[in-house]
MOPAC internal coordinates of N, CA, C and O (Angstrom, degrees):
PM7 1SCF
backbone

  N    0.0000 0     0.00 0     0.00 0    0    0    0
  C    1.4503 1     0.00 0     0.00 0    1    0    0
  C    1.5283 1   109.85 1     0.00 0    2    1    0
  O    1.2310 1   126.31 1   125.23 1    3    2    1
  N    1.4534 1   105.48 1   -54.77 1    3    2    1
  C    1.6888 1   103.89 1   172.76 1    5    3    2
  C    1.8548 1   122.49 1   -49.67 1    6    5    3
  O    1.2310 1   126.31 1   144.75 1    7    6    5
  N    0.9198 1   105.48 1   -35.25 1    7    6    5
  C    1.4223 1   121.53 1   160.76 1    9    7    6
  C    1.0406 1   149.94 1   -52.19 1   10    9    7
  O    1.2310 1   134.94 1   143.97 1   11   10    9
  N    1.7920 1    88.71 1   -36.03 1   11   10    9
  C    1.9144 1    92.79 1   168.25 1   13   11   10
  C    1.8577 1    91.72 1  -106.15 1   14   13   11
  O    1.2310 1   112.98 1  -174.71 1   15   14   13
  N    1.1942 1   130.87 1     5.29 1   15   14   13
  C    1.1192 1   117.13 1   167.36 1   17   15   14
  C    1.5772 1   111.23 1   -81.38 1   18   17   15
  O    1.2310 1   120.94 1   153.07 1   19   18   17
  N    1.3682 1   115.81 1   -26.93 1   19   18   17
  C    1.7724 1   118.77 1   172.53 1   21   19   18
  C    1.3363 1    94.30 1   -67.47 1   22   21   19
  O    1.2310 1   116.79 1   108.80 1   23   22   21
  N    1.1677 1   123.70 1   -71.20 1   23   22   21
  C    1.5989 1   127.06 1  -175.50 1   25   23   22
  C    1.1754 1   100.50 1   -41.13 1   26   25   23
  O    1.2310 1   104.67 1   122.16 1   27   26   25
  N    1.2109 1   145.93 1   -57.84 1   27   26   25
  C    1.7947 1   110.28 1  -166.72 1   29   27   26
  C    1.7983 1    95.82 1   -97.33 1   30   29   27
  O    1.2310 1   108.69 1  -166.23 1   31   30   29
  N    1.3785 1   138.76 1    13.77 1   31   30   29
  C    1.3565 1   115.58 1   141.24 1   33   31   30
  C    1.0499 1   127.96 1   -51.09 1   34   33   31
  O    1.2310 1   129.15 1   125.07 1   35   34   33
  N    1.7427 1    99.97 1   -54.93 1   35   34   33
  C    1.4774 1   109.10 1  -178.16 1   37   35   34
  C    1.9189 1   123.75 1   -50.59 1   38   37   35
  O    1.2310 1   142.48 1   122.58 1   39   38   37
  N    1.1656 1    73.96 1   -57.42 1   39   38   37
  C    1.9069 1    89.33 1   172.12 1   41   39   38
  C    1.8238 1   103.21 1   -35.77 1   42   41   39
  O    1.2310 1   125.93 1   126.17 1   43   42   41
  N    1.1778 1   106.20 1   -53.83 1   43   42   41
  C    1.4176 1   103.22 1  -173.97 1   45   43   42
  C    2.0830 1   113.05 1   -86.82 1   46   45   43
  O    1.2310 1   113.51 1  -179.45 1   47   46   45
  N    0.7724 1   129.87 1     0.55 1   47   46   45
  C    1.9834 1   144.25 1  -144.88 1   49   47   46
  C    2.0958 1    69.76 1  -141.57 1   50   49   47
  O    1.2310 1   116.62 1   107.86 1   51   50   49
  N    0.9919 1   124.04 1   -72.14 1   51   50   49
  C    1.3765 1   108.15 1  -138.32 1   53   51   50
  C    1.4796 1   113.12 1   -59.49 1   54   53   51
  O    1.2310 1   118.54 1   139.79 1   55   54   53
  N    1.7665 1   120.39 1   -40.21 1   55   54   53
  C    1.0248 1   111.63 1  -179.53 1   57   55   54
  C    1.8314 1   119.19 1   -82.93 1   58   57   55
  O    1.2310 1   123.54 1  -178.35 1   59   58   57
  N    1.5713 1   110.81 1     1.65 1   59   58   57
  C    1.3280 1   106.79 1   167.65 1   61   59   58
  C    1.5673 1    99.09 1   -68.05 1   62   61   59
  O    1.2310 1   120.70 1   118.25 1   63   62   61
  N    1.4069 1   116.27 1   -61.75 1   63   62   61
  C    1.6635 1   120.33 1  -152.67 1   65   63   62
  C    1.7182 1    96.00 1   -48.90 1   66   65   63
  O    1.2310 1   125.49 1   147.37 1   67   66   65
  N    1.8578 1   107.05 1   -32.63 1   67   66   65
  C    1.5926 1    87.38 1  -161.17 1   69   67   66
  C    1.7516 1   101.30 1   -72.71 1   70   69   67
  O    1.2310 1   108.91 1   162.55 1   71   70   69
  N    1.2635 1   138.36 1   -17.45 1   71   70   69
  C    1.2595 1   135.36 1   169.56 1   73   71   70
  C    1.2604 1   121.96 1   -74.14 1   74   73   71
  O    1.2310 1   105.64 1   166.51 1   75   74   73
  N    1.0963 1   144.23 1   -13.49 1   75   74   73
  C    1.3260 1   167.84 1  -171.50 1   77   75   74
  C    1.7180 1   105.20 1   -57.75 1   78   77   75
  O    1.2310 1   124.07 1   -71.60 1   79   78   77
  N    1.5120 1   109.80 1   108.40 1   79   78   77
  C    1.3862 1   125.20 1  -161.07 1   81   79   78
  C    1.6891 1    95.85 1   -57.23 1   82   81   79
  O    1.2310 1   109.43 1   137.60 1   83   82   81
  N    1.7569 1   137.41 1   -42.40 1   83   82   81
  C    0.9654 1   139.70 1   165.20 1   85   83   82
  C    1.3943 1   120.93 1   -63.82 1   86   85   83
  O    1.2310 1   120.18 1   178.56 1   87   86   85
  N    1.0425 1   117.26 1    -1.44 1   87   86   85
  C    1.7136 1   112.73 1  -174.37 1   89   87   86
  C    1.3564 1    95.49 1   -60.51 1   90   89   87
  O    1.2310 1   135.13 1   -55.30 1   91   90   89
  N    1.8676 1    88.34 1   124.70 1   91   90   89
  C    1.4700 1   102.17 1   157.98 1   93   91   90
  C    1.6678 1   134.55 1   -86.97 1   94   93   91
  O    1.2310 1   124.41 1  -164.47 1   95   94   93
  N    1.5532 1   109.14 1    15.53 1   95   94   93
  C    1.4518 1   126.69 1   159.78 1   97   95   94
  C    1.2355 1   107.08 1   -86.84 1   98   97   95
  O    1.2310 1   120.47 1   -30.89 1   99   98   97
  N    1.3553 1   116.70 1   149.11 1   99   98   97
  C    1.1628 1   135.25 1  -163.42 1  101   99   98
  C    1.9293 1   103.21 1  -109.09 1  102  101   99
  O    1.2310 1   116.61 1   -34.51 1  103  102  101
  N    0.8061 1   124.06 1   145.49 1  103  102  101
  C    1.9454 1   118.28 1   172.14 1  105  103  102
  C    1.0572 1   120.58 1   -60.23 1  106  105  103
  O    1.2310 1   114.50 1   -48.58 1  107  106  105
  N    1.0095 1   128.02 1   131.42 1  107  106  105
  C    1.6484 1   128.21 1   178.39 1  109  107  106
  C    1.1758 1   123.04 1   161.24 1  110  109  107
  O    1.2310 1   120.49 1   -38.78 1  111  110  109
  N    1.4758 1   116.68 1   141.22 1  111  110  109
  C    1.6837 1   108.00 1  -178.11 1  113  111  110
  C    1.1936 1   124.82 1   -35.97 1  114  113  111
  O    1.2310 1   114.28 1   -36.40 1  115  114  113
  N    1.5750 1   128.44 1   143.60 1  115  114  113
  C    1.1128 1   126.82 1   177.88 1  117  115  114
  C    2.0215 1   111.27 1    95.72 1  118  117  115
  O    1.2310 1   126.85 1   169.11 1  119  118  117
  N    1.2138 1   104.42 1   -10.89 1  119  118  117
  C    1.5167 1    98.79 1  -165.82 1  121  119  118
  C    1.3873 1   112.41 1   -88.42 1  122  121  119
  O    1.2310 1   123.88 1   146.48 1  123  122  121
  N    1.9704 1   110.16 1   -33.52 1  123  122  121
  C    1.3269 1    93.95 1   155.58 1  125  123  122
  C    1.7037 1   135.36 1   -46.67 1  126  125  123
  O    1.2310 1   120.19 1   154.09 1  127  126  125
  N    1.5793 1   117.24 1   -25.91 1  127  126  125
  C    1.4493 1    98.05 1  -159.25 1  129  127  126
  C    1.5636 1    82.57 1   -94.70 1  130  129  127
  O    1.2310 1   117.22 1   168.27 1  131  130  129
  N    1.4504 1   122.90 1   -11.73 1  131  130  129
  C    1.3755 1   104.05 1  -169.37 1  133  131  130
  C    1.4184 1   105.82 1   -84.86 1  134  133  131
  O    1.2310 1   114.16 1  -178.34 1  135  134  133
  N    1.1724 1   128.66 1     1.66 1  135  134  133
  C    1.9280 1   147.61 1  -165.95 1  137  135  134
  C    2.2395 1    89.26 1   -96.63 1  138  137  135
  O    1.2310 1   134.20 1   131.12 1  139  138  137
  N    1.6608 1    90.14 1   -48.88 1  139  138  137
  C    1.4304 1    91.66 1  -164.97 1  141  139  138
  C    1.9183 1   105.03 1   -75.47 1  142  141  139
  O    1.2310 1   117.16 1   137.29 1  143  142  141
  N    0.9928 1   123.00 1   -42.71 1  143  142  141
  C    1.9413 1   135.21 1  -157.40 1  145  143  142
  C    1.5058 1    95.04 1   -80.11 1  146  145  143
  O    1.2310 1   122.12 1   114.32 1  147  146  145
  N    1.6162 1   113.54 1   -65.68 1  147  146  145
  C    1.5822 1   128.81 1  -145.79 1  149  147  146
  C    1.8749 1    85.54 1   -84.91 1  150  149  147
  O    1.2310 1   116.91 1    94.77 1  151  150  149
  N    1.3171 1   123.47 1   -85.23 1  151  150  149
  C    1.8822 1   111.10 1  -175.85 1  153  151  150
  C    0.9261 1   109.01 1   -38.99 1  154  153  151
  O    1.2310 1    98.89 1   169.84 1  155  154  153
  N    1.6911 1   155.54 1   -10.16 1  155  154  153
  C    1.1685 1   138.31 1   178.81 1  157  155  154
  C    1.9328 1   101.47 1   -68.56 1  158  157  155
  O    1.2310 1   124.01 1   166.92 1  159  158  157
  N    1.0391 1   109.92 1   -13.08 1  159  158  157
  C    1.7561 1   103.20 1   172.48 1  161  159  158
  C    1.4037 1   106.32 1  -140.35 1  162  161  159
  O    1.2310 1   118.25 1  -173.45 1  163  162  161
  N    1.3637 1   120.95 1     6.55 1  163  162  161
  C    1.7277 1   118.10 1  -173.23 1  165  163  162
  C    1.3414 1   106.67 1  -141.71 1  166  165  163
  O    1.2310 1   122.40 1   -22.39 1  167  166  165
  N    1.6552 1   113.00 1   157.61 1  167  166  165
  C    1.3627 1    95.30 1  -158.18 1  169  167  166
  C    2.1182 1    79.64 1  -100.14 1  170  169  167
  O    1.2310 1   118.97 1    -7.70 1  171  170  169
  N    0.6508 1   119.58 1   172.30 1  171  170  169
  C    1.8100 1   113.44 1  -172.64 1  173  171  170
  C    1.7312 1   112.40 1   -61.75 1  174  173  171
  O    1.2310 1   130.07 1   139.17 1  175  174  173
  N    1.4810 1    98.18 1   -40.83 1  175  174  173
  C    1.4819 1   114.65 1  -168.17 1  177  175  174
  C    2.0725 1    90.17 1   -49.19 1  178  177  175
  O    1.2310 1   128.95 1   149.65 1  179  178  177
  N    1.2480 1   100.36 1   -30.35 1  179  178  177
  C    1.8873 1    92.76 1  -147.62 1  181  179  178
  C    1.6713 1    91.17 1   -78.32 1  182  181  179
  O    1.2310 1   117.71 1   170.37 1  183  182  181
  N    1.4124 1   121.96 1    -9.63 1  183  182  181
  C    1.6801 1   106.13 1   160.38 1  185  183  182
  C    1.4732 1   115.20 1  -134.70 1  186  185  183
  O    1.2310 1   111.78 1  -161.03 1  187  186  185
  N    1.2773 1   133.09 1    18.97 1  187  186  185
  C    1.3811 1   153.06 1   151.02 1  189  187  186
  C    1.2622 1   106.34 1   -42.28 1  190  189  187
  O    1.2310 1   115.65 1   115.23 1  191  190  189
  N    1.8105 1   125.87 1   -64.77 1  191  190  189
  C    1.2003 1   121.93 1   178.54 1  193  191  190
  C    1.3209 1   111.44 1   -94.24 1  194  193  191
  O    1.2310 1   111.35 1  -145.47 1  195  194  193
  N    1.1948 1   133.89 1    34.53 1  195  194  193
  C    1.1262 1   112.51 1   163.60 1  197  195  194
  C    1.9279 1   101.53 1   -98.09 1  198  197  195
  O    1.2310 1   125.60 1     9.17 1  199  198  197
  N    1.5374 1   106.85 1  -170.83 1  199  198  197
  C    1.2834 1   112.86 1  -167.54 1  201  199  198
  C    1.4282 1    98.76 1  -166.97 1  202  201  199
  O    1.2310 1   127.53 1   -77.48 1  203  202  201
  N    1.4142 1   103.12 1   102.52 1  203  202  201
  C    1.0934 1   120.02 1   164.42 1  205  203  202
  C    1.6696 1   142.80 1  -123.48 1  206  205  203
  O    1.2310 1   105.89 1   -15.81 1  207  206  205
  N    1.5227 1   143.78 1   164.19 1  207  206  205
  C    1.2472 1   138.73 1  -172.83 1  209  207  206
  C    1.9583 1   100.13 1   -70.08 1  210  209  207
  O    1.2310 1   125.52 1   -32.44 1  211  210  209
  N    1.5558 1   107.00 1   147.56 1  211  210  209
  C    1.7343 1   100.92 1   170.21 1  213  211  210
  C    1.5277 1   109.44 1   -54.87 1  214  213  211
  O    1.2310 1   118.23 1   155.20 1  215  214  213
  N    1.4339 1   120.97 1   -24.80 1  215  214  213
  C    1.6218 1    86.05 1   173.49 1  217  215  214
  C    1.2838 1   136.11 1   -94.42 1  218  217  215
  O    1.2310 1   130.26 1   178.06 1  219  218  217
  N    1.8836 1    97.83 1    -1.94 1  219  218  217
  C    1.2761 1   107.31 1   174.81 1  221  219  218
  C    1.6167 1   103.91 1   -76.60 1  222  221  219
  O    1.2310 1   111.71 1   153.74 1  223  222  221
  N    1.1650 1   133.22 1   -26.26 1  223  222  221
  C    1.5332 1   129.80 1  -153.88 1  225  223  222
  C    1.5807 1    80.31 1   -98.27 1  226  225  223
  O    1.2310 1   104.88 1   172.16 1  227  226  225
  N    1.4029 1   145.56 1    -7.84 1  227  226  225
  C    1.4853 1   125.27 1  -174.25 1  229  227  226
  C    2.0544 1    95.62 1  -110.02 1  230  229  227
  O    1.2310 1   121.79 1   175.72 1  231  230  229
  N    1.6048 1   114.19 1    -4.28 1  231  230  229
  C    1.3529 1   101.74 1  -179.31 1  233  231  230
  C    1.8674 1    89.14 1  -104.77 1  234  233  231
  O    1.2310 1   112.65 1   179.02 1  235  234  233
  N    1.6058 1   131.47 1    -0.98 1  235  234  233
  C    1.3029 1   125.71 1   163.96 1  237  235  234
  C    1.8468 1   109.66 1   -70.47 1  238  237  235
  O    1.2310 1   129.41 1   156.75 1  239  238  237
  N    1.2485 1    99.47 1   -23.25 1  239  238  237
  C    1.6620 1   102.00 1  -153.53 1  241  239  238
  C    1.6677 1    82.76 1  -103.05 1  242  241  239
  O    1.2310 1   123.61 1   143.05 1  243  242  241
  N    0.9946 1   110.67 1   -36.95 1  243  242  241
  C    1.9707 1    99.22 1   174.13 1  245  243  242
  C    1.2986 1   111.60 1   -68.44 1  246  245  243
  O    1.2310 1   121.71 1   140.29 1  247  246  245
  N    1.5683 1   114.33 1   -39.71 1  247  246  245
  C    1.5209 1   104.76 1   157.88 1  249  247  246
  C    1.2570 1   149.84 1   -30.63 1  250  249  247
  O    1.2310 1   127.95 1   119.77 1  251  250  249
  N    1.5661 1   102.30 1   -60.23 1  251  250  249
  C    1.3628 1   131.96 1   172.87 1  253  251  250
  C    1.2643 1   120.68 1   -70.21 1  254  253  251
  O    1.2310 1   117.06 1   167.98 1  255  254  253
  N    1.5581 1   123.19 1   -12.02 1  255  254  253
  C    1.4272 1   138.11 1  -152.34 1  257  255  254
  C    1.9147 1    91.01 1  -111.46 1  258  257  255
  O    1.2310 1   116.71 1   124.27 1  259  258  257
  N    1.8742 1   123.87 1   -55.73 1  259  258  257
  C    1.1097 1   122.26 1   138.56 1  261  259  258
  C    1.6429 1   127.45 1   -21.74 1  262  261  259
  O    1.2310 1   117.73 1   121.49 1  263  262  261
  N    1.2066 1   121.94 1   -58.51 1  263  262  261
  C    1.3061 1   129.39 1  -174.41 1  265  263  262
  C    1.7677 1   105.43 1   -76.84 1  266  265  263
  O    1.2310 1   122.13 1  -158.01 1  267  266  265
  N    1.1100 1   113.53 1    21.99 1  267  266  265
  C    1.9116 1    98.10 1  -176.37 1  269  267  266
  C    1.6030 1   105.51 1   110.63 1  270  269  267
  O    1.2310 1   119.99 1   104.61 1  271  270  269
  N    0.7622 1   117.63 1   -75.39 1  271  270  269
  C    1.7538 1   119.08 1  -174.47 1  273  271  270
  C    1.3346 1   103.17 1    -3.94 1  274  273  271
  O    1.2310 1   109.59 1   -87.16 1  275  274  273
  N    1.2642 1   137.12 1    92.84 1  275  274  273
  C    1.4474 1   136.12 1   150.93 1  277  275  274
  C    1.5522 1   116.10 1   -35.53 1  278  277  275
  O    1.2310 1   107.29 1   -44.28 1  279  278  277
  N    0.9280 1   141.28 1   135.72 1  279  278  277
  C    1.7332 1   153.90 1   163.16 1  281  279  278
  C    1.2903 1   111.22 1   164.40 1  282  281  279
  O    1.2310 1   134.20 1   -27.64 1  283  282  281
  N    1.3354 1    90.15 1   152.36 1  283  282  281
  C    1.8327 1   103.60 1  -179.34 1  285  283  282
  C    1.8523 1   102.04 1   -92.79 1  286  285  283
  O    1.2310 1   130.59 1   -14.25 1  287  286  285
  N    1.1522 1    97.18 1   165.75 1  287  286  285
  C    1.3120 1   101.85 1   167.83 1  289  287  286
  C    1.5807 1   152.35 1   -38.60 1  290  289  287
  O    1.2310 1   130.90 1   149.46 1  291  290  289
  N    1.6046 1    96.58 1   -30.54 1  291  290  289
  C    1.3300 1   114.82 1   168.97 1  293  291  290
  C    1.5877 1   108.00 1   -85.16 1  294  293  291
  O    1.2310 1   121.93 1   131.57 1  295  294  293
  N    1.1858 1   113.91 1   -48.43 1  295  294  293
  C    1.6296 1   112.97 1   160.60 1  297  295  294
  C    1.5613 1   130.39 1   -40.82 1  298  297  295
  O    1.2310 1   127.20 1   136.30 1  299  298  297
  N    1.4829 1   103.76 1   -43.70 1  299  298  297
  C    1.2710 1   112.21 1   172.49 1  301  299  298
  C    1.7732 1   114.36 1   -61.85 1  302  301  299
  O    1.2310 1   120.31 1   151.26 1  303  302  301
  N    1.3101 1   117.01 1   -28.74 1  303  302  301
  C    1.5719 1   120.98 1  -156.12 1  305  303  302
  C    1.8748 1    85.28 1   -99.31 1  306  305  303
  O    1.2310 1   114.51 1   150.23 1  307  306  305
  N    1.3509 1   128.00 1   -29.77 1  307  306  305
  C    1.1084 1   125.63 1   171.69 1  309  307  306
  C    1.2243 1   128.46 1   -53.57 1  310  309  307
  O    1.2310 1   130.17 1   143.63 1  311  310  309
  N    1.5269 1    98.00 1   -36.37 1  311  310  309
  C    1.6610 1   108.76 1  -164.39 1  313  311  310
  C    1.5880 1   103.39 1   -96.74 1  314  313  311
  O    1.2310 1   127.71 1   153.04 1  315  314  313
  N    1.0698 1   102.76 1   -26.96 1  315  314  313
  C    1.8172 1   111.40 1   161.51 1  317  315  314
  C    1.2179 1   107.29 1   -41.07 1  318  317  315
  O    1.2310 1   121.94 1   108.89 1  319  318  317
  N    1.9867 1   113.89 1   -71.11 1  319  318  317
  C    1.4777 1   124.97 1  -174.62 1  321  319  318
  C    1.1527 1    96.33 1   -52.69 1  322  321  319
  O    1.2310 1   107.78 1    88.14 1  323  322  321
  N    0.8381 1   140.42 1   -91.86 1  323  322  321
  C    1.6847 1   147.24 1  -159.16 1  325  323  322
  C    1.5836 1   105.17 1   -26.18 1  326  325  323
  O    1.2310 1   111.84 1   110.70 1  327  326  325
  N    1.3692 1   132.98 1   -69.30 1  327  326  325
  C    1.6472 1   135.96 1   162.48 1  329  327  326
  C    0.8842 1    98.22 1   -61.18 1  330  329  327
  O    1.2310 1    87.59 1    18.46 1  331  330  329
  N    1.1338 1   169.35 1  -161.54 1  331  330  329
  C    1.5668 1   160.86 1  -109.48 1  333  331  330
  C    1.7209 1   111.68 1   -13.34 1  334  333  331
  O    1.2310 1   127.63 1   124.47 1  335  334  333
  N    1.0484 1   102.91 1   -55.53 1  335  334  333
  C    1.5458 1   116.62 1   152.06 1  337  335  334
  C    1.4796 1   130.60 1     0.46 1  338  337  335
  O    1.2310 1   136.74 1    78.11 1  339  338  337
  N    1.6644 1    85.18 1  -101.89 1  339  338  337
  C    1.7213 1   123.19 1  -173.50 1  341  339  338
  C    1.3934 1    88.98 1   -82.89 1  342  341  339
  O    1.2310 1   101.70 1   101.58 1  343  342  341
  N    1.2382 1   151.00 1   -78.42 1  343  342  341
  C    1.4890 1   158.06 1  -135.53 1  345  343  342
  C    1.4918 1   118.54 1  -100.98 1  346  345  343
  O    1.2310 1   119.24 1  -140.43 1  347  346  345
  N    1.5352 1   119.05 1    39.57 1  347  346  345
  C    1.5947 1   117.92 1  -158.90 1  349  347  346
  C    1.4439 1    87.83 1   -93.57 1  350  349  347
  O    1.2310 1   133.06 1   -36.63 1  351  350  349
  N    1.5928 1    92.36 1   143.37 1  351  350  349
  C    1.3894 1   121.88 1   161.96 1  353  351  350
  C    1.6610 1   117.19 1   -40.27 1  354  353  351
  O    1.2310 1   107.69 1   -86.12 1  355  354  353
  N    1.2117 1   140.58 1    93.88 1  355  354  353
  C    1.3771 1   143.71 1  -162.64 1  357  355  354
  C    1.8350 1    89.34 1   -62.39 1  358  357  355
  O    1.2310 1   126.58 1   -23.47 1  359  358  357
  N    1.2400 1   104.96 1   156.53 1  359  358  357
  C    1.4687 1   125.13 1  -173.14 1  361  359  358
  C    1.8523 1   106.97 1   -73.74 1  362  361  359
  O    1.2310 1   119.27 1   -19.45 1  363  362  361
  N    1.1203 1   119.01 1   160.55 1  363  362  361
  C    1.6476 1    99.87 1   171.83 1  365  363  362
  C    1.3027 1   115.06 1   -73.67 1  366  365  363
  O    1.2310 1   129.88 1   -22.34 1  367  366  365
  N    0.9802 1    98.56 1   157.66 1  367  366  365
  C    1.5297 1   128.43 1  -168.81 1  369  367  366
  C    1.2331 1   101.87 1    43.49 1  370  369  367
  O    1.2310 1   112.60 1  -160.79 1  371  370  369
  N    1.5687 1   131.57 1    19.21 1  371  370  369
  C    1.8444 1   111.09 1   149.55 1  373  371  370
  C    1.6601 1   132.80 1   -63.79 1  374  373  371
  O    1.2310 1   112.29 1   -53.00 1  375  374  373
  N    0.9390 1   132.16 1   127.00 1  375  374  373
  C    1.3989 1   131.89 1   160.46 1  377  375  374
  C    1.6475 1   107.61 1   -33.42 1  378  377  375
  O    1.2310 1   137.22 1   -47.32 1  379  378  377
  N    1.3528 1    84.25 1   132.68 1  379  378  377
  C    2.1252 1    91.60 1  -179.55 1  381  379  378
  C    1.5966 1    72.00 1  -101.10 1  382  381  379
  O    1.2310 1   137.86 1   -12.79 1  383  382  381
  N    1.8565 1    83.00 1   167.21 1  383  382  381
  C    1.8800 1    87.22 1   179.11 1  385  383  382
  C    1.9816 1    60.37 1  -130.64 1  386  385  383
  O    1.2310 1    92.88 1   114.64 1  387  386  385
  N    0.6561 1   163.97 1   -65.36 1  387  386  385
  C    1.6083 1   134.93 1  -161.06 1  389  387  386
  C    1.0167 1   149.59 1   -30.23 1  390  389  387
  O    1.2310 1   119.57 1   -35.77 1  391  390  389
  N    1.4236 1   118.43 1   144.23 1  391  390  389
  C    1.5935 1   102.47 1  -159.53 1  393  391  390
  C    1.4452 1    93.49 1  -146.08 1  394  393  391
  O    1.2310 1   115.66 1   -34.07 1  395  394  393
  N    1.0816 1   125.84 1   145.93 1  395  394  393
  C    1.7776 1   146.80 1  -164.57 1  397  395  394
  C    1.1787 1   103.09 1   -85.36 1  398  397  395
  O    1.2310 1   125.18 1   -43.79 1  399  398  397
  N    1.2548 1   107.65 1   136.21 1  399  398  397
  C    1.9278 1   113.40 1   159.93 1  401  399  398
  C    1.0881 1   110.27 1   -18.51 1  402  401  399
  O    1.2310 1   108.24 1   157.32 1  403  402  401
  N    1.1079 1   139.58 1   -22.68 1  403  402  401
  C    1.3931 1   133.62 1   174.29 1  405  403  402
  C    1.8539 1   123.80 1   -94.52 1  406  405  403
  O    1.2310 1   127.07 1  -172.37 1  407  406  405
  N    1.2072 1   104.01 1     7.63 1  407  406  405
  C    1.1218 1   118.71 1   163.76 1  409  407  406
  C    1.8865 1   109.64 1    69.96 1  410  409  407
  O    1.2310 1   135.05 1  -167.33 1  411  410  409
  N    1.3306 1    88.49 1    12.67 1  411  410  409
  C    2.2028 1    88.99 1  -169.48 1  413  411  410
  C    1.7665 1    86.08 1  -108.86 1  414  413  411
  O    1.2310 1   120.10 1   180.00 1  415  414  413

């Protein structure tokens, strides 16, 4: 019951957040399911700034997928691409230009 009550929040919450003049997701394939799977328990900001390697962002999403995260398989490899994407681990010694909900 709790479940299909997230599920039709989301349904209705998910496609506002993805329009949302502050959204800290960026456009691109894959962002709906990652708007629809990953905000159903996170608010975006809490993995937006992070920055990680593709296999770290596909052992976060196997994580999360273990822990409850509903998605099928093709979803799962989507939402990988998509964070691997937008949120890559900057190279050493590159300058991150990112900056945390906290604006530092």
């Amino acid at each position: 019951m709790a479940a299909t009550a997230a599920a039709l929040c989301l349904a209705v919450v998910g496609p506002v957040l993805a329009q949302a003049p502050d959204d800290p997701l960026p456009a691109g394939p894959g962002k709906d399911v990652v708007v629809r799977v990953c905000t159903a328990c996170h608010d975006a900001t809490q993995f937006a700034f992070a920055r990680l390697t593709p296999d770290e962002w596909d052992s976060e999403v196997t994580k999360m997928q273990g822990a409850g995260a509903e998605m099928t398989a093709e979803e799962q490899v989507a939402i990988t691409a998509y964070l691997a994407k937008n949120f890559p681990k900057p190279a050493p010694g590159a300058p991150s230009d990112a900056k945390g909900p906290s604006g530092r």
